[in-house]
C-alpha positions as CSV (number, residue, x, y, z in Angstrom):
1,X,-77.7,-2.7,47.0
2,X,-80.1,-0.7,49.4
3,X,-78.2,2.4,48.7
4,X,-79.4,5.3,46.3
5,X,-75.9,5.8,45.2
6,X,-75.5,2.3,43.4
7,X,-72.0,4.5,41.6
8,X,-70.4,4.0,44.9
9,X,-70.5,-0.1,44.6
10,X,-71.0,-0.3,41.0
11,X,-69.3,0.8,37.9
12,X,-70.9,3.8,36.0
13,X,-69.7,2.5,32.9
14,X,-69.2,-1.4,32.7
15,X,-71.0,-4.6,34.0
16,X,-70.8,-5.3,38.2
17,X,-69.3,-4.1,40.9
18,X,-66.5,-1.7,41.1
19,X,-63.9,-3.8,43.0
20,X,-64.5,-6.9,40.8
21,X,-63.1,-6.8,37.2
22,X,-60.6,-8.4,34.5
23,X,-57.0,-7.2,34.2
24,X,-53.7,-8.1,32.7
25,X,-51.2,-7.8,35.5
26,X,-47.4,-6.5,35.3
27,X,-46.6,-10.0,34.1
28,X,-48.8,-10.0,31.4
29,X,-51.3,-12.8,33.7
30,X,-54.8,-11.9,33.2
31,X,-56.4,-12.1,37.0
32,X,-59.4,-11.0,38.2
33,X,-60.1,-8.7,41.1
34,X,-62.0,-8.6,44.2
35,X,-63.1,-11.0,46.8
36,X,-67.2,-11.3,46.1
37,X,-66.5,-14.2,43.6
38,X,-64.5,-17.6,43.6
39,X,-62.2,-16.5,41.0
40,X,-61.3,-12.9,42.8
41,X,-57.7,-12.7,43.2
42,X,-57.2,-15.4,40.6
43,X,-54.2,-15.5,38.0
44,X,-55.9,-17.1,35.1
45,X,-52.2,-18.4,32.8
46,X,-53.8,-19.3,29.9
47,X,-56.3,-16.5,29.2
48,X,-54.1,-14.2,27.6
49,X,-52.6,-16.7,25.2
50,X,-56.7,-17.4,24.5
51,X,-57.4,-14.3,23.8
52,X,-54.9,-13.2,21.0
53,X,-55.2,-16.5,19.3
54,X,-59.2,-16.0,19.0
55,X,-59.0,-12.6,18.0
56,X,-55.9,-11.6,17.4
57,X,-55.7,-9.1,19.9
58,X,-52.5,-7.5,21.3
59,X,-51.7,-6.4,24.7
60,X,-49.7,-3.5,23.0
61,X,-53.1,-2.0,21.4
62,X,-55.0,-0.7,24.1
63,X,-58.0,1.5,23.6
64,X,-59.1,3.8,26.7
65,X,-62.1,4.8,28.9
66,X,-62.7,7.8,30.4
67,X,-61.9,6.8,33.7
68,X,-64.4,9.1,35.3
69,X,-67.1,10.4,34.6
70,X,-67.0,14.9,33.8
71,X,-70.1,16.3,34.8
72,X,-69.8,19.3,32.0
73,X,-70.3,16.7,28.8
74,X,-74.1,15.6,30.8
75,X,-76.8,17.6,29.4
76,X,-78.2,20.0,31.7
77,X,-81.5,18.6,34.2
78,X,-84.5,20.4,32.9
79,X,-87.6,20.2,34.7
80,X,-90.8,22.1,35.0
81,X,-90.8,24.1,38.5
82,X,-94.4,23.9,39.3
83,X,-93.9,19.6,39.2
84,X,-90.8,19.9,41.3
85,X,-92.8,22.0,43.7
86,X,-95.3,19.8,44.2
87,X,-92.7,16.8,44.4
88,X,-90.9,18.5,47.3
89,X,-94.6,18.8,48.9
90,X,-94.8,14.9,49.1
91,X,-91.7,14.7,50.8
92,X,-90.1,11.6,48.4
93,X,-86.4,12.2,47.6
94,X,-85.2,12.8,44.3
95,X,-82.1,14.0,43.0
96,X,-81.1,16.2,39.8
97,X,-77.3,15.1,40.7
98,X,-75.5,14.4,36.6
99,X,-73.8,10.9,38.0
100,X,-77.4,9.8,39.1
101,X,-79.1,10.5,36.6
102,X,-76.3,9.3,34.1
103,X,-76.0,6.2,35.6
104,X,-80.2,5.4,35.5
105,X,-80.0,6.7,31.2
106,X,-78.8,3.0,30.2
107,X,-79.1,-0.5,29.9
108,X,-76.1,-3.1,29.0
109,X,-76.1,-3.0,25.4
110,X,-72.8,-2.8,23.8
111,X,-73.7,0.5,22.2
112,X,-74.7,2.1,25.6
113,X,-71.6,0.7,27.1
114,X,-69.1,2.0,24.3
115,X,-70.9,5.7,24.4
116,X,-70.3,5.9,28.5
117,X,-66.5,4.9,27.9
118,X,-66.6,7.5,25.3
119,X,-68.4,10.1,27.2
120,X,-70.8,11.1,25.0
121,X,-74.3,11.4,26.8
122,X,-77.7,12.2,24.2
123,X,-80.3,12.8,26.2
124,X,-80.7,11.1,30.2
125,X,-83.4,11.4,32.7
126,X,-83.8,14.7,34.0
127,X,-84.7,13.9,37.5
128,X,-84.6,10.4,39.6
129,X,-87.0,9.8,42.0
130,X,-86.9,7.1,44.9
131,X,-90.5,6.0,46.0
132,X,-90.6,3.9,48.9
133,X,-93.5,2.5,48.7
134,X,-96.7,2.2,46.6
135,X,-98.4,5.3,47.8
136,X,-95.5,7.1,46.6
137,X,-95.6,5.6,43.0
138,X,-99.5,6.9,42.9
139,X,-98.3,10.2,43.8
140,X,-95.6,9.8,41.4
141,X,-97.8,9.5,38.5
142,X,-100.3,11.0,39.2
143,X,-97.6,14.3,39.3
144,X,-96.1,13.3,35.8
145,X,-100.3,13.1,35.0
146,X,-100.6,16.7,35.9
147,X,-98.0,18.3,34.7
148,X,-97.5,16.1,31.4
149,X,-94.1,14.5,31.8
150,X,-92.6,11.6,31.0
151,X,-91.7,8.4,33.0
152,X,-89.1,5.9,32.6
153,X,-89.4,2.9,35.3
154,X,-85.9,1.7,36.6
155,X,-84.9,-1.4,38.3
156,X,-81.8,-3.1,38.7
157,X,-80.8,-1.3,35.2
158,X,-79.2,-4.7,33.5
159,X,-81.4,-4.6,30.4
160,X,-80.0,-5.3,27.2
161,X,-82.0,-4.0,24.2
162,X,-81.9,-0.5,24.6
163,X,-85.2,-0.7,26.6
164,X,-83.4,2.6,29.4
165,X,-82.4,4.4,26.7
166,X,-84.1,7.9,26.8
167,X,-86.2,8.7,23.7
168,X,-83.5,11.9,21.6
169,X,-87.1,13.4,20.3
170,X,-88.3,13.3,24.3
171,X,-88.8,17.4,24.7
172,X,-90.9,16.6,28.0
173,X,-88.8,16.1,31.6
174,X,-88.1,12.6,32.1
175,X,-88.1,11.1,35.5
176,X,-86.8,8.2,35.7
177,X,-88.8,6.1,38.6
178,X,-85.6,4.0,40.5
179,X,-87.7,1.4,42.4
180,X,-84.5,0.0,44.5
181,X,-85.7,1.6,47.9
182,X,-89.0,-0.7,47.3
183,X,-87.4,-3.9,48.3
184,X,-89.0,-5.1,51.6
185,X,-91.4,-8.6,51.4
186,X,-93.9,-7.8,52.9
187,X,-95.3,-10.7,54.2
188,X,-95.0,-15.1,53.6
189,X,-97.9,-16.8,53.7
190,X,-96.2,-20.5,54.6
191,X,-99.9,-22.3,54.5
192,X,-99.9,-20.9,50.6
193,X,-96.2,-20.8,50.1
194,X,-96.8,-17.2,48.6
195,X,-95.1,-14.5,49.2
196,X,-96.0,-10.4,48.8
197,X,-92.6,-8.7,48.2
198,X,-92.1,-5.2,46.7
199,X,-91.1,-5.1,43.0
200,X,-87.7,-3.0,43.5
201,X,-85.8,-6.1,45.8
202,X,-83.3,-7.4,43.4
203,X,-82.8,-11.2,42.9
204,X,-80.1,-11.6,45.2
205,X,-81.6,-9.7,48.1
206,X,-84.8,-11.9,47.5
207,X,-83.4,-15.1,47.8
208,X,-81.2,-14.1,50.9
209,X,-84.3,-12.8,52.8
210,X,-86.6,-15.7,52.0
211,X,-83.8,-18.2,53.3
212,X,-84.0,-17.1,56.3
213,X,-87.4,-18.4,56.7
214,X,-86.4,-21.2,54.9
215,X,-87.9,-20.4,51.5
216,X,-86.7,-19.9,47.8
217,X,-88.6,-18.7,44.6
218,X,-85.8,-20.6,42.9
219,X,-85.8,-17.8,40.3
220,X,-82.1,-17.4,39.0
221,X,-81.2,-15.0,35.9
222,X,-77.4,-14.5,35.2
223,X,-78.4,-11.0,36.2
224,X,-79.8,-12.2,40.0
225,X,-77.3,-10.5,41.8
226,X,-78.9,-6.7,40.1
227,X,-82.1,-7.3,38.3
228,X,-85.1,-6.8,40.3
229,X,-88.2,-8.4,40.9
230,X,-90.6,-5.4,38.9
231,X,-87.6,-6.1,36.3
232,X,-88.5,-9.6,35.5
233,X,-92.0,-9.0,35.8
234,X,-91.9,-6.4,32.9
235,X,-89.4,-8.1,30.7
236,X,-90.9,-12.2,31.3
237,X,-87.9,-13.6,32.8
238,X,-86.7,-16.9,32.6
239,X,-84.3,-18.4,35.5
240,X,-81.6,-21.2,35.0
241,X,-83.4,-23.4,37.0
242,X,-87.1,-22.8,35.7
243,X,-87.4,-26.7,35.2
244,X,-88.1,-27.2,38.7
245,X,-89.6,-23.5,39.7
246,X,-90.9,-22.2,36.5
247,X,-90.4,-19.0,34.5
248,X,-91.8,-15.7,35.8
249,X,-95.2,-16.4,34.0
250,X,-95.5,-19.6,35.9
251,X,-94.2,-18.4,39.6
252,X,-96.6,-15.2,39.6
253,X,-99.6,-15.6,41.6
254,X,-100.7,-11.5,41.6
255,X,-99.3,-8.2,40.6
256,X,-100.0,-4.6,41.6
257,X,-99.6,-2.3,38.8
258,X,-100.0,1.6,38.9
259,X,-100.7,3.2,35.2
260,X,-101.7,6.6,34.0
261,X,-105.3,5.4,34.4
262,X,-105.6,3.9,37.7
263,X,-104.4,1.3,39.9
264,X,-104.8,-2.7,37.9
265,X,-105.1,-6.0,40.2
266,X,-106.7,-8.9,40.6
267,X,-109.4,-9.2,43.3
268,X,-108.3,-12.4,45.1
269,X,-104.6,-14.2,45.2
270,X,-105.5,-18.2,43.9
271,X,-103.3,-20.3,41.3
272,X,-105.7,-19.8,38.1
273,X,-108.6,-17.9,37.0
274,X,-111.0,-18.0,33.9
275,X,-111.9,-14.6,33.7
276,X,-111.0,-13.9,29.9
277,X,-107.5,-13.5,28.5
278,X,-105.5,-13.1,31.7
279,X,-104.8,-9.5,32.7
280,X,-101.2,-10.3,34.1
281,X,-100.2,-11.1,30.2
282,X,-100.9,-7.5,29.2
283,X,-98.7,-6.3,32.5
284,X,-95.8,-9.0,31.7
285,X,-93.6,-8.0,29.1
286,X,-95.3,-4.5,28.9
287,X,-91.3,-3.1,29.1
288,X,-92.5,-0.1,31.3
289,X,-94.5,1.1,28.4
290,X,-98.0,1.0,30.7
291,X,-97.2,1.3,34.0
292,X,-94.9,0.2,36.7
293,X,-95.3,-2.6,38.7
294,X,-94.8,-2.1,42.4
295,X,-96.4,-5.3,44.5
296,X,-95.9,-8.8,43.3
297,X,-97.3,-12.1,44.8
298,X,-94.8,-14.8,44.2
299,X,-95.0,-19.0,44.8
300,X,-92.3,-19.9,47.2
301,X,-91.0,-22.9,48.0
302,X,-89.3,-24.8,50.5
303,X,-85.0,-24.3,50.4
304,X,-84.1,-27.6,48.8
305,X,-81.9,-29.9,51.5
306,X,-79.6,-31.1,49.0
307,X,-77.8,-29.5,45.6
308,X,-75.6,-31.7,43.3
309,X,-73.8,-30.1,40.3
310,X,-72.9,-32.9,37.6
311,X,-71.1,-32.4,34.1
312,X,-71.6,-35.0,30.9
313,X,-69.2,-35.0,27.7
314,X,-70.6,-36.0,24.6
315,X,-67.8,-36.4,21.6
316,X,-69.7,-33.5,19.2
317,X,-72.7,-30.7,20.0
318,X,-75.0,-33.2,17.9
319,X,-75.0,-35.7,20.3
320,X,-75.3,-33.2,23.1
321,X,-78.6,-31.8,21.4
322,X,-80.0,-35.2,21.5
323,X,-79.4,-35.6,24.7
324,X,-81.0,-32.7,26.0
325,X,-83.9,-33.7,23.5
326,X,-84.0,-37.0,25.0
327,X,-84.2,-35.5,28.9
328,X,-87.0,-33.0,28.0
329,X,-88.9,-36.2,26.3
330,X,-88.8,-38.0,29.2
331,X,-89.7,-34.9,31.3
332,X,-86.9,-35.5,33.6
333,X,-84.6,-32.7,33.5
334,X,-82.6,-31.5,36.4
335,X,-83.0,-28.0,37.8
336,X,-80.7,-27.1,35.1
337,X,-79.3,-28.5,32.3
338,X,-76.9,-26.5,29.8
339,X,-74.8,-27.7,26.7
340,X,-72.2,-25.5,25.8
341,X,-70.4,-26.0,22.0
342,X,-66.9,-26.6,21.8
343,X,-66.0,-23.1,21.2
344,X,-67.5,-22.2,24.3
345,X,-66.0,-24.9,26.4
346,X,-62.2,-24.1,25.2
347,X,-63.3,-20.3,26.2
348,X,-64.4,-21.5,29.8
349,X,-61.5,-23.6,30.2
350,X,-59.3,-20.3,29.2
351,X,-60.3,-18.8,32.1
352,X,-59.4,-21.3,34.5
353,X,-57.4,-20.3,37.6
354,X,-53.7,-21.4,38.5
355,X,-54.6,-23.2,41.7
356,X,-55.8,-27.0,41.9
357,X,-58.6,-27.8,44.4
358,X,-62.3,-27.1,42.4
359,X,-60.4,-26.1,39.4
360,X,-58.7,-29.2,38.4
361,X,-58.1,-28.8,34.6
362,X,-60.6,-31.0,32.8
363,X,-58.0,-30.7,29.9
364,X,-55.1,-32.4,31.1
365,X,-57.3,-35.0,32.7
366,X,-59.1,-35.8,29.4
367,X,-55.5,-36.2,27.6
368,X,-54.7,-38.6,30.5
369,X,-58.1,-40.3,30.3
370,X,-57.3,-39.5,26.3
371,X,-56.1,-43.6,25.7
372,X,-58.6,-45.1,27.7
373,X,-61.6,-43.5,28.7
374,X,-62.3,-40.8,26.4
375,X,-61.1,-42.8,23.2
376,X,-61.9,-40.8,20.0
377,X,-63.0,-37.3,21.6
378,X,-61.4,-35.1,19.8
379,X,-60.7,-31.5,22.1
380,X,-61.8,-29.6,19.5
381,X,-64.6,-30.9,18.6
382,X,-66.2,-32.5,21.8
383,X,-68.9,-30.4,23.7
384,X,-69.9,-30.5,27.7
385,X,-73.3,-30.5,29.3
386,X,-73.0,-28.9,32.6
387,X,-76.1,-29.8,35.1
388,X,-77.6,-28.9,38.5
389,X,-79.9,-31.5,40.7
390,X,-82.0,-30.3,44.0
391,X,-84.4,-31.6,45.8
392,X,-84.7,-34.5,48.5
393,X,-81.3,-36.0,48.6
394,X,-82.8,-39.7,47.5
395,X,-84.6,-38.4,44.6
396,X,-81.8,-36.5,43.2
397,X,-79.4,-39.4,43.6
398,X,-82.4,-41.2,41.6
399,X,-82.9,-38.3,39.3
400,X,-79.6,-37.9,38.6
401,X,-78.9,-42.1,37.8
402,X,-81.4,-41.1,35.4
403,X,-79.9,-38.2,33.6
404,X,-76.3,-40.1,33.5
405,X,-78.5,-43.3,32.0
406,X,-79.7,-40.9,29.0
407,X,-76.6,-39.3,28.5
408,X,-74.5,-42.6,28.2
409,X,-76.9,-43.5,25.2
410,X,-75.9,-40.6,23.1
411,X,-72.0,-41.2,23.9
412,X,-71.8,-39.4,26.7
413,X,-69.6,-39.7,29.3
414,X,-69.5,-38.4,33.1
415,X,-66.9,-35.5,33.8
416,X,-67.1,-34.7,37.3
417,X,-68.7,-32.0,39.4
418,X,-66.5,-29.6,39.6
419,X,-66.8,-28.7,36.1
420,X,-70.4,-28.6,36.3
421,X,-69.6,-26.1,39.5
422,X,-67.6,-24.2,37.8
423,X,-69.2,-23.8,34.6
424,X,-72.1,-22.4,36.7
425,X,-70.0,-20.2,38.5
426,X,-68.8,-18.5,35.5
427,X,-72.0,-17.8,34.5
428,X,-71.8,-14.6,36.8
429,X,-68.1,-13.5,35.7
430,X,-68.6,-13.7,31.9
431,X,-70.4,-11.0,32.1
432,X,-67.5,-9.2,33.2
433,X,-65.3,-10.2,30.2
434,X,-67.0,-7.2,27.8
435,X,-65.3,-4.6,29.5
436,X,-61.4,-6.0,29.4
437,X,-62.2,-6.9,25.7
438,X,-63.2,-3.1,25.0
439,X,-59.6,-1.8,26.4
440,X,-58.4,-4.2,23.5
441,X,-60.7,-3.4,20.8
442,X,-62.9,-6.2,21.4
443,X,-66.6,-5.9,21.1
444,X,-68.9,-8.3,21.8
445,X,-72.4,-9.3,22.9
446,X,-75.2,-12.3,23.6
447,X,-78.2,-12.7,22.5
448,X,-80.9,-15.2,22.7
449,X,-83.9,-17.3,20.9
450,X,-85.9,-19.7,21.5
451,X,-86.4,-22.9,19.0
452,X,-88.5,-26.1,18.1
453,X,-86.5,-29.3,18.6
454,X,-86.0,-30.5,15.4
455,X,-84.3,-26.5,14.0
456,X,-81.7,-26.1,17.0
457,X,-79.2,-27.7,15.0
458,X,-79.7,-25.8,11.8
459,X,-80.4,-22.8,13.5
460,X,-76.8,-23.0,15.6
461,X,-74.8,-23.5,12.2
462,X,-76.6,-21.1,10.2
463,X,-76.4,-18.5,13.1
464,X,-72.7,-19.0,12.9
465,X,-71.9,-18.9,9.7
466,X,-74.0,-15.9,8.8
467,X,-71.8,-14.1,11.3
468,X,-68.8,-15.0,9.8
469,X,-69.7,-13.9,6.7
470,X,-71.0,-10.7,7.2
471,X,-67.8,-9.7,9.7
472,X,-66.1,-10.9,6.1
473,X,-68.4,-8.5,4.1
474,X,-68.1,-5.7,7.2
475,X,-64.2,-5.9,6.6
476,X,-63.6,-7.0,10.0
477,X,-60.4,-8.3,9.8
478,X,-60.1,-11.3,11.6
479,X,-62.5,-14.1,12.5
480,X,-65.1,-13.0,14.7
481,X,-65.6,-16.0,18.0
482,X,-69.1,-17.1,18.2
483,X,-70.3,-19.6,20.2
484,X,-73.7,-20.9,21.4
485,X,-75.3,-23.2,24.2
486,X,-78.5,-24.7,24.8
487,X,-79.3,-23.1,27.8
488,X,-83.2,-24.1,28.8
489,X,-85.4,-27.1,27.5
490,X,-89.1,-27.3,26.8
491,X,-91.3,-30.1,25.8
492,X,-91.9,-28.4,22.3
493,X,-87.5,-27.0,21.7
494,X,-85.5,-25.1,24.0
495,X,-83.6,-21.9,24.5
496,X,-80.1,-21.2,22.3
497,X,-77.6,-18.0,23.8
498,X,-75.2,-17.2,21.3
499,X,-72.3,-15.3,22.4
500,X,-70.3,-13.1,19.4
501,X,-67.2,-11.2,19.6
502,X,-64.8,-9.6,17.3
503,X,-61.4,-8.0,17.0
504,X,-62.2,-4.0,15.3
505,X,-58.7,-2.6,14.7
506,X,-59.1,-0.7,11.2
507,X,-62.9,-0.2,11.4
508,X,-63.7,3.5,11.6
509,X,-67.4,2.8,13.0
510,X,-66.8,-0.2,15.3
511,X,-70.1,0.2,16.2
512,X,-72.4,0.6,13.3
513,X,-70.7,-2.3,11.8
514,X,-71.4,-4.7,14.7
515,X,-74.9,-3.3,14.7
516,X,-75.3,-4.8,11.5
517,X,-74.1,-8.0,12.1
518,X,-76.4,-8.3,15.0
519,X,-79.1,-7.3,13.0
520,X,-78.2,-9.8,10.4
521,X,-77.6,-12.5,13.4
522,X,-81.4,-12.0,14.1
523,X,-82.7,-12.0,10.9
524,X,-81.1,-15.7,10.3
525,X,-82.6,-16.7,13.6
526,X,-86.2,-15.9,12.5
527,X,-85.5,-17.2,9.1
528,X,-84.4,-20.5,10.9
529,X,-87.7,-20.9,13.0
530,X,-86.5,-19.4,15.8
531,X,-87.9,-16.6,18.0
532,X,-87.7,-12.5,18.5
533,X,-86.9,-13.2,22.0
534,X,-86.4,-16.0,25.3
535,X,-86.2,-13.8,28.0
536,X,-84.3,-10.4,27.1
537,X,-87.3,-8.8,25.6
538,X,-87.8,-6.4,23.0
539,X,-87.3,-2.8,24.2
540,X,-86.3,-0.7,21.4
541,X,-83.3,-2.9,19.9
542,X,-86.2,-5.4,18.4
543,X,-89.2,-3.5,17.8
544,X,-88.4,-3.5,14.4
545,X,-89.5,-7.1,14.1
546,X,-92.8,-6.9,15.9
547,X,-95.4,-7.1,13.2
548,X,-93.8,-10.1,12.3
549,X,-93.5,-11.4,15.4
550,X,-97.6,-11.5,16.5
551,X,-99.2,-10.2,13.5
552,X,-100.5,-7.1,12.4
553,X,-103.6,-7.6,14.6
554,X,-101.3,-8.8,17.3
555,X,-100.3,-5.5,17.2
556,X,-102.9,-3.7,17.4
557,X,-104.3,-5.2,20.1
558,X,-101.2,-4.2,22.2
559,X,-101.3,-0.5,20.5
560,X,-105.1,-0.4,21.7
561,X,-104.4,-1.2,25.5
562,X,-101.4,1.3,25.5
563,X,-103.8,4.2,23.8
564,X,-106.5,3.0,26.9
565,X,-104.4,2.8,29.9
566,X,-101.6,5.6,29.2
567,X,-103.2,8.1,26.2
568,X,-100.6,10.5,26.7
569,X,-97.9,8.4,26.7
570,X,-96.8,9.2,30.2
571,X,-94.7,5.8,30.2
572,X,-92.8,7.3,26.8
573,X,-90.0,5.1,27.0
574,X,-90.7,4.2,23.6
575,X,-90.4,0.1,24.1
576,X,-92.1,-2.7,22.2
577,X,-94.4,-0.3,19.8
């Protein structure tokens, strides 16, 4: 990932890597590509049997990408010459090149995605520029200061609401600021198991670095293997396994942050301070709207010696819930824990592979178990907890007795590891799925809340059924698939990912129309208790629901520090506010 031409390894239009995608083969298999994932060079028999009985798609109706990118439809670069001269004086590389600064205009977001396959480009950064350190981001802005431009801070570039997206209305040159040649850790401190690492190092590289000392921060996104460091930091990211390590909130120790006004840090690296209303909570979730982040102080920890993957099925997502409820209760949940509803699980099982070894089908060995064991789960209905233990091996053989103790109270029953492998490893190929569903006139997305305890249920049907009925309304034409899992717990409710796709043959504005659906999606969830965001953020795609969000005053109070530390708006990505 060190590289500044991320086109060359990942795809300018579509999730990942460029060798790694979905495809339908010449026998009509689907099969997925590449070698950097367990599945690569899969056949996966059942998937395309799944996929036109969910949406009632058709391998005859294929809908095209550009398949490259053609530099004439990307607006021209345009930037002031007197800032580009004093640029070239400080000797950082940048580039004006269309296919890098196409490829740093965009986030994930369906809508993004769908206007790259079309070609159509509004308005991108003008310039990108690669610091490689912090000196280089004072320059930086202090430059765009000067000369009154406008800076957008890139990362790893996997947001998903809207939060890259160039402003239309910007007249000034954007630059966007691509922290990915910031990526070195600067030092471990193993007597304070901290770490100093810069904020461009993307999840992946992190974690690989720190194990060779023999350290983790145990911070794991879906997005690891792109999202960076300064990336979580801005947008409060939460990891699968923040039971045991925390979110970002609880693993940062100090950040460096460099903003139109000067330089903001602590003055000493301890674990808490009572200085007022902590400074790092105006810098966390700030979206690059003040500043960006370019030195973070992390807690590390130890590698664990021993990693157990476990899976529990309960007969009906109600049970499941109160499972999960009862683990958080008793403050004893593994490093992760996820339930996934039965849509969900008959999805993951689509995608299983032809070969036996970790991929035994849970299927056939439930309809085998069907008599004895598994008497009265019914396959359509039943739902699967998949979970994760590490640690010291005796304590997660302990831990895990535990978990299994709870789970059997609530009807549960204990399905084996490989599923709980395997449902984690899918976690990173999903992800992948958006872009074969668009070559069929498929469109989908996720989103995410968080919720008390005692709504998750309500707000999971009501979700649902709001969806259905406004595709109905919207004229989509077949049922739309959505599907949700509990995919964090807290003390006081947990975190709910919903996952919603539909078929749109015969809809003239594919788009607009699932806009409005989302929209409506989100509504429901705050009218069910639930909140604005878990860990995707705001950026522009929510903004709308701010006010309501933290109050009026809330408001203000963030308005008033972006009008101190940035009064011309140099950071004008136009996020949160």
């Amino acid at each position: 990932m060190h590289g500044k031409a991320r086109q060359e390894l990942l795809k300018w239009n579509g999730w990942g890597y460029n060798d790694s995608k979905f495809i339908f083969n010449k026998k009509g298999q689907a099969e997925f590509t590449g070698r950097r994932y367990r599945l690569g060079g899969m056949v996966l028999p059942t998937f395309k049997e799944w996929i036109e009985k969910t949406f009632g798609a058709s391998l005859e109706h294929k809908s095209t990408s550009r398949a490259s990118l053609n530099v004439n439809d990307v607006p021209p670069s345009v930037v002031n010459e007197e800032f580009l001269r004093d640029l070239i004086a400080t000797k950082i590389s940048y580039s004006q090149d269309a296919e890098d600064r196409v490829f740093r205009g965009h986030g994930h977001c369906l809508h993004e995605i769908f206007a790259l396959r079309e070609g159509i480009f509004r308005r991108i950064p003008d310039i990108v520029v690669w610091p490689v350190c912090h000196e280089d981001v004072v320059k930086i802005v202090e430059l765009a200061c000067k000369h009154s431009l406008c800076i957008i801070p890139f990362g790893g570039g996997t947001s998903v609401s809207s939060a890259l997206e160039c402003p239309e209305e910007e007249k000034r040159t954007i630059v966007s600021l691509d922290t990915s040649q910031m990526n070195r850790i600067l030092w471990i401190d193993e007597k304070n198991l901290t770490a100093c690492v810069e904020a461009g190092i993307v999840g992946q590289d992190l974690e690989k670095q720190l194990a060779e000392s023999g350290f983790c921060t145990g911070h794991e996104p879906d997005s690891m293997e792109f999202s960076s460091l300064g990336g979580w930091v801005a947008t409060r990211a939460s990891g699968m396994k923040k039971n045991i390590y925390g979110n970002i909130e609880d693993l940062v120790i100090h950040i460096k942050m460099v903003t139109p006004r000067g330089i903001v840090e602590k003055n000493c690296q301890v674990p808490r301070m009572s200085t007022g209303p902590d400074i790092h909570h105006f810098i966390m979730g700030s979206e690059g709207t003040l500043g960006v982040v370019t030195e973070v102080t992390i807690k590390i920890r130890p590698v664990p010696e021993y990693q157990k993957y476990g899976s529990v099925v309960f007969p009906n997502f109600e049970r499941g819930v109160a499972c999960l409820r009862e683990v958080a209760k008793q403050r004893c949940a593994p490093a992760s824990i996820r339930l996934v509803d039965n849509a969900q699980f008959q999805f993951g099982h689509a995608l299983k592979p032809q070969v036996a070894s970790i991929f035994t089908s849970f299927l056939d060995g439930l309809k085998k178990f069907y008599i004895t064991k598994f008497k009265g789960f019914d396959p359509n209905v039943l739902c699967v907890a998949t979970l994760l233990f590490e640690g010291d091996r005796e304590k997660v053989l302990q831990h895990e007795k535990q978990v299994y103790d709870i789970a059997t109270k609530f009807g549960g029953l204990a399905a084996g590891e490989d599923n709980g492998q395997r449902g984690y490893m899918l976690t990173f190929v999903i992800a992948y799925l958006r872009d074969l569903g668009l070559d069929y006139y498929i469109i989908g997305e996720s989103f995410e809340t968080s919720v008390p305890w005692d709504r998750v249920l309500d707000l999971c049907r009501n979700v649902k059924e709001r969806i259905a009925r406004e595709c109905k309304e919207k004229g989509v034409q077949f049922a739309p698939f959505s599907t949700c899992r509990v995919t964090q717990t807290y003390d006081a409710g947990a975190c709910v990912y919903f996952y919603f796709a539909f078929n749109y043959r015969g809809i003239s504005d594919p788009i607009h129309v699932y806009e409005q659906i989302e929209r409506a999606a989100r509504e429901e969830i705050l009218a069910n208790g639930g909140s604005l965001s878990h860990h995707h953020g705001v950026g522009k795609l929510r903004k709308r629901w701010m006010k309501e969000s933290i109050s009026d005053v809330g408001l203000g109070m963030l308005r008033s520090v972006k009008e101190y530390v940035d009064p011309n708006n140099i950071f004008g990505n136009k996020n949160l506010l």
